[in-house]
HTML snippet that shows the backbone in 3Dmol.js (N, CA, C, O; Angstrom):
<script src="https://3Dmol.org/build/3Dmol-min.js"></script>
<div id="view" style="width:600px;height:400px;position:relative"></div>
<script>
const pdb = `
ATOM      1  N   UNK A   1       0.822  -1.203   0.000  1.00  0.00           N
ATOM      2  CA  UNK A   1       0.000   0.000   0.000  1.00  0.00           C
ATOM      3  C   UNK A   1       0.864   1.264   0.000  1.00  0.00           C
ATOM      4  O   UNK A   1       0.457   2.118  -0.788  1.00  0.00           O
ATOM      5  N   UNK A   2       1.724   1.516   0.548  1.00  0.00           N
ATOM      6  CA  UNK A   2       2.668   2.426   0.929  1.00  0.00           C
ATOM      7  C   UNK A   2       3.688   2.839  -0.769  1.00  0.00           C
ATOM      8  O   UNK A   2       3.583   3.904  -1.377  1.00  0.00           O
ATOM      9  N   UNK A   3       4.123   2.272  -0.968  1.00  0.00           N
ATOM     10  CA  UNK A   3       4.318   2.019  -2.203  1.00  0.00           C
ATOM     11  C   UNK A   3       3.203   2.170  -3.570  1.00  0.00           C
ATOM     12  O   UNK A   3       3.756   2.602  -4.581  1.00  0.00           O
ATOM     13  N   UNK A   4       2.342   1.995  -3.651  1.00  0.00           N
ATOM     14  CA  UNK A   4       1.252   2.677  -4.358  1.00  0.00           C
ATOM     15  C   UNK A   4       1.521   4.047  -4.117  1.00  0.00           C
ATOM     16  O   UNK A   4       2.124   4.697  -4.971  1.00  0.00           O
ATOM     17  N   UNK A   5       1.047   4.701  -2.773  1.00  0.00           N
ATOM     18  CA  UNK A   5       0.335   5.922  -2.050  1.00  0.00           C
ATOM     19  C   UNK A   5       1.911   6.675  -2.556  1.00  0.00           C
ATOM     20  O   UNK A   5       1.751   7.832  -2.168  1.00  0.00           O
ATOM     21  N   UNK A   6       2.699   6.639  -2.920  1.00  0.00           N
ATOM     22  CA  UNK A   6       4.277   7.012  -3.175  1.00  0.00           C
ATOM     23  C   UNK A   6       4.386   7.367  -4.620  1.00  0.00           C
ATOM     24  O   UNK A   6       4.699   8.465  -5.081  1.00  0.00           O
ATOM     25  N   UNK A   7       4.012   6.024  -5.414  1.00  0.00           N
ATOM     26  CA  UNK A   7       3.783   6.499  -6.835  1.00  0.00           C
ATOM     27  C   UNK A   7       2.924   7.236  -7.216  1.00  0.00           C
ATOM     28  O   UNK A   7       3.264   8.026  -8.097  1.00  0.00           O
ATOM     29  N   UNK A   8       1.566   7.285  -6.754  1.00  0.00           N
ATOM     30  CA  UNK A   8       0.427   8.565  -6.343  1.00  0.00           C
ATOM     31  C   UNK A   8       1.249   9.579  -6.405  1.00  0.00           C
ATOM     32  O   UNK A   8       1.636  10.031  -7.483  1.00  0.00           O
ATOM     33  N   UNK A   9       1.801  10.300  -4.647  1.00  0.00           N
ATOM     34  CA  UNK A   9       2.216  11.206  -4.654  1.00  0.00           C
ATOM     35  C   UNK A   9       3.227  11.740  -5.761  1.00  0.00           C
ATOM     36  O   UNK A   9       3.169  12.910  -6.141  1.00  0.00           O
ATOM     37  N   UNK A  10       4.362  10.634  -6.371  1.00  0.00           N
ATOM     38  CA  UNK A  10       5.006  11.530  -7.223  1.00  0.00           C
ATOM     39  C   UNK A  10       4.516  11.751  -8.375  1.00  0.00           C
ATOM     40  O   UNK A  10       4.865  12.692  -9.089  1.00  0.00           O
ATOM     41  N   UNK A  11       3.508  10.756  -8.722  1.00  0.00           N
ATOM     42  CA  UNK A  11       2.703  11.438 -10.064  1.00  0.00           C
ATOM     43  C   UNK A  11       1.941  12.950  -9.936  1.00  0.00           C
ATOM     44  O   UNK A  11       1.709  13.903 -10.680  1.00  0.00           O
ATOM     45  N   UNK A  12       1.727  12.613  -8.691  1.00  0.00           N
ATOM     46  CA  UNK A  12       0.951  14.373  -8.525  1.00  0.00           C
ATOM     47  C   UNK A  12       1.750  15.307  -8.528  1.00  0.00           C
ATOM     48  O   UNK A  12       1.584  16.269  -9.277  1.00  0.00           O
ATOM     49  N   UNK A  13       2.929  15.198  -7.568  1.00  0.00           N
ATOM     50  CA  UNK A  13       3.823  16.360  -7.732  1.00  0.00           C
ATOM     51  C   UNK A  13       4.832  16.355  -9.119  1.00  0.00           C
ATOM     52  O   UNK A  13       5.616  17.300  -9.210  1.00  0.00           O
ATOM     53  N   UNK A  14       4.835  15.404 -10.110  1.00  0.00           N
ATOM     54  CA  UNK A  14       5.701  15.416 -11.100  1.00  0.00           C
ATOM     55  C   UNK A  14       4.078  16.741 -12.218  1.00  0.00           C
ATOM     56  O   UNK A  14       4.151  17.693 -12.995  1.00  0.00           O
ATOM     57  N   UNK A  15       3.221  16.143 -11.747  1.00  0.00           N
ATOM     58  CA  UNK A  15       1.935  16.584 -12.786  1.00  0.00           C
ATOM     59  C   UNK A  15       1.868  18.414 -12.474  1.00  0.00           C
ATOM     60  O   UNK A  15       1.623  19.315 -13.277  1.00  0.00           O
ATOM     61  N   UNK A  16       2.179  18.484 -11.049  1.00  0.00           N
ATOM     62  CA  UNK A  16       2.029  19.939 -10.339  1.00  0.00           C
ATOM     63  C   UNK A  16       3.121  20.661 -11.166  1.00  0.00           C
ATOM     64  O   UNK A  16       2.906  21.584 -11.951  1.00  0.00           O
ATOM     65  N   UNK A  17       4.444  20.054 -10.850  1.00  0.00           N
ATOM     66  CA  UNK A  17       5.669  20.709 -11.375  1.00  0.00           C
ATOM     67  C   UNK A  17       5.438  21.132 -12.953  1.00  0.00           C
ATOM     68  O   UNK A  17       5.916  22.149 -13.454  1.00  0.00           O
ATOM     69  N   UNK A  18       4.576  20.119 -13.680  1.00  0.00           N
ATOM     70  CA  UNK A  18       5.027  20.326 -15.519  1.00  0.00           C
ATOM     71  C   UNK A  18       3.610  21.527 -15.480  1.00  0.00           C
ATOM     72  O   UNK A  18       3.441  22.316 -16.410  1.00  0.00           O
ATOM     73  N   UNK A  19       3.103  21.503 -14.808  1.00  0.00           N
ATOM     74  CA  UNK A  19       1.520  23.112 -14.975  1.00  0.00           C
ATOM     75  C   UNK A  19       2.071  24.244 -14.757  1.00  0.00           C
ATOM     76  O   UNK A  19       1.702  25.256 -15.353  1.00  0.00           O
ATOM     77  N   UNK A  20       3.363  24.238 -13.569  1.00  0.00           N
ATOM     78  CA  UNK A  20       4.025  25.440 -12.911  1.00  0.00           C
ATOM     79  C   UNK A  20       5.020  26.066 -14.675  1.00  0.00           C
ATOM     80  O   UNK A  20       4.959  27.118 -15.312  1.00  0.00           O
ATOM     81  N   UNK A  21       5.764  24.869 -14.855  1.00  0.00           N
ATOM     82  CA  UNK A  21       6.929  25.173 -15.560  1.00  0.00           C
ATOM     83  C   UNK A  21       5.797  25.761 -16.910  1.00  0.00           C
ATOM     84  O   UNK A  21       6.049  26.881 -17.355  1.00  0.00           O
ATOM     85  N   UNK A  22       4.683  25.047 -17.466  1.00  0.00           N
ATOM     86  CA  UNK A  22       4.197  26.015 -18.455  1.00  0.00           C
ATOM     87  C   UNK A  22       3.999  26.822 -18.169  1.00  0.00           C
ATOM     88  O   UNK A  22       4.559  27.724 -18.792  1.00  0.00           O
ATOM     89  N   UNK A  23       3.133  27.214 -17.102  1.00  0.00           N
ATOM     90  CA  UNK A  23       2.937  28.943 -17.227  1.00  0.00           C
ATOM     91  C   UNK A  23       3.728  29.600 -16.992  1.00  0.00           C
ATOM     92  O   UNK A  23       3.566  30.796 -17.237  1.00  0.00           O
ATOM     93  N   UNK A  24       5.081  29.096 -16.349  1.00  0.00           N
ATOM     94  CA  UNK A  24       6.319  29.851 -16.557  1.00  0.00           C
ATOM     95  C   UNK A  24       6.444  30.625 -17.566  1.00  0.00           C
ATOM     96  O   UNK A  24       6.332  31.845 -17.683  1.00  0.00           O
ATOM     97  N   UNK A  25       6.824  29.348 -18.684  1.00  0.00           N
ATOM     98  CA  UNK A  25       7.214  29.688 -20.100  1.00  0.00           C
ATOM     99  C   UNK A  25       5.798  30.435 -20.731  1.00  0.00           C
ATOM    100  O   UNK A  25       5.972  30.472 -21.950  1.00  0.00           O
ATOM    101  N   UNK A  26       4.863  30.864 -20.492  1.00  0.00           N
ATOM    102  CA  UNK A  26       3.698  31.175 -20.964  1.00  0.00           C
ATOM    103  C   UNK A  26       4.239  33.149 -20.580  1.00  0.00           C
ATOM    104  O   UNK A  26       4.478  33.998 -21.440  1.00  0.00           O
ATOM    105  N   UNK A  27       4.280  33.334 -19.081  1.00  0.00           N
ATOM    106  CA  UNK A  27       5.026  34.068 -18.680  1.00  0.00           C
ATOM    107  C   UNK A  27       6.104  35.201 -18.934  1.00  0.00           C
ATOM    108  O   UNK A  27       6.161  36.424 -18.809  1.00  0.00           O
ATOM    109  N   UNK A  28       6.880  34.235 -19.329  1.00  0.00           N
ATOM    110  CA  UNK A  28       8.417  34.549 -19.811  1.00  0.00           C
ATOM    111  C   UNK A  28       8.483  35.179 -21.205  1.00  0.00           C
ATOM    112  O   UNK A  28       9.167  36.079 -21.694  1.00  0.00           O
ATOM    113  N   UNK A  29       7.028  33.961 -21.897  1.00  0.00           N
ATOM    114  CA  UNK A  29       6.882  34.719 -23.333  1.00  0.00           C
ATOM    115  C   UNK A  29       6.375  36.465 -23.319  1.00  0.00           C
ATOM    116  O   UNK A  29       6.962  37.373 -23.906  1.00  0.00           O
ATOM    117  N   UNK A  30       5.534  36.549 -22.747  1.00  0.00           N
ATOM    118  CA  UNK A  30       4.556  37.815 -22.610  1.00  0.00           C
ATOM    119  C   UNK A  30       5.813  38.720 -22.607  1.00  0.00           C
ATOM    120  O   UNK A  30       6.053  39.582 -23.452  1.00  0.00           O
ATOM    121  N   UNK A  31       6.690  38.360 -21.387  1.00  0.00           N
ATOM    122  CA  UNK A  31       7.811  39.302 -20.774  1.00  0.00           C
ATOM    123  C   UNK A  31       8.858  39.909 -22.154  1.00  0.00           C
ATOM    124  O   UNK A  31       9.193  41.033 -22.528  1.00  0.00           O
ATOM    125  N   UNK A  32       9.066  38.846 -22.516  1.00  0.00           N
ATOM    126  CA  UNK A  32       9.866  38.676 -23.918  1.00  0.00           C
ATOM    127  C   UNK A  32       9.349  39.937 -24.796  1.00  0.00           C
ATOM    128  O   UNK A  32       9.958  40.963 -25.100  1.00  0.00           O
ATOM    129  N   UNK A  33       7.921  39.497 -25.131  1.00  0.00           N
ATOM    130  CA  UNK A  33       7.078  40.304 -26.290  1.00  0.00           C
ATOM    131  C   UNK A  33       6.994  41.668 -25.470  1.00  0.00           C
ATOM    132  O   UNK A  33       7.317  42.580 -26.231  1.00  0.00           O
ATOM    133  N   UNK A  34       6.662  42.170 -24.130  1.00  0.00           N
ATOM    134  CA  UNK A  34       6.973  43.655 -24.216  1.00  0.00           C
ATOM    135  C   UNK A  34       8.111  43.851 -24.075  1.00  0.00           C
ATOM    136  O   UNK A  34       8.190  45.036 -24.400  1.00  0.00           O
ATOM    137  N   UNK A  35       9.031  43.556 -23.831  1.00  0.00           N
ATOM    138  CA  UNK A  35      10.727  43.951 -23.429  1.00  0.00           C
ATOM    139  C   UNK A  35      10.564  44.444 -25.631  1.00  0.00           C
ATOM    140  O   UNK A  35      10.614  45.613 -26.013  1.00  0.00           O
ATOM    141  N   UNK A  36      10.465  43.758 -26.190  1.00  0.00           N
ATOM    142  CA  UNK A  36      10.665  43.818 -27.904  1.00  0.00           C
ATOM    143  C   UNK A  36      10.053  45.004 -27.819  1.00  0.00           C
ATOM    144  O   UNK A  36      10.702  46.043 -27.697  1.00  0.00           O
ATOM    145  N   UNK A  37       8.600  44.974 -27.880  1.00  0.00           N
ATOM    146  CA  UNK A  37       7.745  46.069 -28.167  1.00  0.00           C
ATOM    147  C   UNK A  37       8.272  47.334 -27.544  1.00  0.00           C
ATOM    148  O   UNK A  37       8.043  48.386 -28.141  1.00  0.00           O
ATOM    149  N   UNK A  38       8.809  47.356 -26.652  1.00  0.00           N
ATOM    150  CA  UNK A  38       9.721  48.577 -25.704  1.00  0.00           C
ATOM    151  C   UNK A  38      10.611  48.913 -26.551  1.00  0.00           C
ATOM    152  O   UNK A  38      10.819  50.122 -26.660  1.00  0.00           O
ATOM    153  N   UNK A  39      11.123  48.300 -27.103  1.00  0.00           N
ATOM    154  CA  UNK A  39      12.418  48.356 -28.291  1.00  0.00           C
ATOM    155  C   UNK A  39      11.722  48.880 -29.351  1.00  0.00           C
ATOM    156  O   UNK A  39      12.198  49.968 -29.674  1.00  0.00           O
ATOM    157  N   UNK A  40      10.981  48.613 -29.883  1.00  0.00           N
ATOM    158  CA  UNK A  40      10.223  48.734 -31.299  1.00  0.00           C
ATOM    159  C   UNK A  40       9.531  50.433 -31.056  1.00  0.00           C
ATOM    160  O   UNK A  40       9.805  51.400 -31.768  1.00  0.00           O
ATOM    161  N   UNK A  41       8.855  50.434 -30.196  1.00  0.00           N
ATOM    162  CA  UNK A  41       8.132  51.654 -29.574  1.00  0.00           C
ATOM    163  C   UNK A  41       8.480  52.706 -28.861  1.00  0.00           C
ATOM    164  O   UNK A  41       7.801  53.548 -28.274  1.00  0.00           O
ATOM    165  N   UNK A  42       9.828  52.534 -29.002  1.00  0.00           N
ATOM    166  CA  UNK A  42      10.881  53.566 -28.367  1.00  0.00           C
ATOM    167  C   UNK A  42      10.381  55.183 -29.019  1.00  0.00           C
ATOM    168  O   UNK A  42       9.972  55.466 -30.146  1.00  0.00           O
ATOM    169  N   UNK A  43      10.606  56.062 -27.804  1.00  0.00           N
ATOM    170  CA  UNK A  43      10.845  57.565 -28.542  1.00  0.00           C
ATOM    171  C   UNK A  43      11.540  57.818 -29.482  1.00  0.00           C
ATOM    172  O   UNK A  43      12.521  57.097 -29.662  1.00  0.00           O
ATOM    173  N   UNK A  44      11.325  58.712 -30.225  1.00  0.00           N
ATOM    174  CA  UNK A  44      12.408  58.836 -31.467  1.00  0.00           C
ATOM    175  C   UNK A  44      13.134  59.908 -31.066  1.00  0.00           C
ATOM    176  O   UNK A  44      13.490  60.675 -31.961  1.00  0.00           O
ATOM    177  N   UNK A  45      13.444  60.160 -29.952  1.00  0.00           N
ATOM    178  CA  UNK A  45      14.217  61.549 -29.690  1.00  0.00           C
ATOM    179  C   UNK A  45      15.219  61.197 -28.665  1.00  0.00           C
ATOM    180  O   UNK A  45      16.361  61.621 -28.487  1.00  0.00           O
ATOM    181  N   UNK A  46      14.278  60.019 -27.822  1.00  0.00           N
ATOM    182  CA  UNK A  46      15.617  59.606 -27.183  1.00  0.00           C
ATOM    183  C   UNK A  46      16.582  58.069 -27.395  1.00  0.00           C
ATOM    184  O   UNK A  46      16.162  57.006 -27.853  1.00  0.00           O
ATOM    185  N   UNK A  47      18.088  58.406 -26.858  1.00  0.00           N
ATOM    186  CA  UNK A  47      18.570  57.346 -26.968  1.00  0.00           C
ATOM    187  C   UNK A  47      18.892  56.783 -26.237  1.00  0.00           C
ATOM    188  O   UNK A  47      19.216  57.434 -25.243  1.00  0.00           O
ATOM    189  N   UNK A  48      19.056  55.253 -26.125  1.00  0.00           N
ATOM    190  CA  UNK A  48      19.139  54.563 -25.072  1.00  0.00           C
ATOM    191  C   UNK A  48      17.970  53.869 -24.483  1.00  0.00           C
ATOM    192  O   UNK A  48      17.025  53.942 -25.267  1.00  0.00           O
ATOM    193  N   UNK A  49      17.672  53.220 -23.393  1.00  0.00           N
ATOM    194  CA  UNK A  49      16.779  52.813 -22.536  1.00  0.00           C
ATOM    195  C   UNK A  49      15.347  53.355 -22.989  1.00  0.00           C
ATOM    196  O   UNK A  49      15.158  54.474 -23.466  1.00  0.00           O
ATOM    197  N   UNK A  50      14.475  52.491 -22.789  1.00  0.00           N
ATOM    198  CA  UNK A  50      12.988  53.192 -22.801  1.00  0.00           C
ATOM    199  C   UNK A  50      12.258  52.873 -20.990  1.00  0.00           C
ATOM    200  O   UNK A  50      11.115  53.104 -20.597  1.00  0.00           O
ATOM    201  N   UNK A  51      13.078  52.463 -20.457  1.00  0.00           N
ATOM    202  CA  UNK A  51      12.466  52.006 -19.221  1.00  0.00           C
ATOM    203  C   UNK A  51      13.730  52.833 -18.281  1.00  0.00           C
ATOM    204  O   UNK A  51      14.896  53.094 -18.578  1.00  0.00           O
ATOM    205  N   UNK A  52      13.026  53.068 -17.190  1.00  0.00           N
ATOM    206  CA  UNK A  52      13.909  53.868 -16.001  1.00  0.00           C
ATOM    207  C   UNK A  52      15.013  53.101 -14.920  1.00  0.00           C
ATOM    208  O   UNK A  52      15.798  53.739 -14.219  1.00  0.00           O
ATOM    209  N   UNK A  53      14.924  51.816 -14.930  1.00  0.00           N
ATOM    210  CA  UNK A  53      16.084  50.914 -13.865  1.00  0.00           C
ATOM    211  C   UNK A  53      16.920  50.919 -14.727  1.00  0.00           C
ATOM    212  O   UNK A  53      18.015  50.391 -14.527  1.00  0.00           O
TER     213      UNK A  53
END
`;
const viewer = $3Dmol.createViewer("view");
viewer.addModel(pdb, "pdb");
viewer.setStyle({}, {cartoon: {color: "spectrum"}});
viewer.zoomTo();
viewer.render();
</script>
């Protein structure tokens, strides 16, 4: 029984981990696409940075 209840648990937490890591990458994309668009949509007067940090 113990052994079942084990393969259970790591199927759940292997199943938890691969939902986290997509919306990571789901995430990361968005981040990606405005960091570009920041680039693309820059002032035309200034140079350098479009963001203040």
């Amino acid at each position: 029984m113990v052994p079942l209840l084990l393969v259970l648990l790591l199927a759940v937490i292997l199943f938890g981990a691969g939902f986290a890591v997509k919306v990571l990458w789901w995430v990361a994309l968005a981040v990606l696409v405005v960091w570009l668009l920041g680039f693309i949509a820059r002032p035309a007067g200034s140079s350098g940075r479009w963001y203040r940090w």
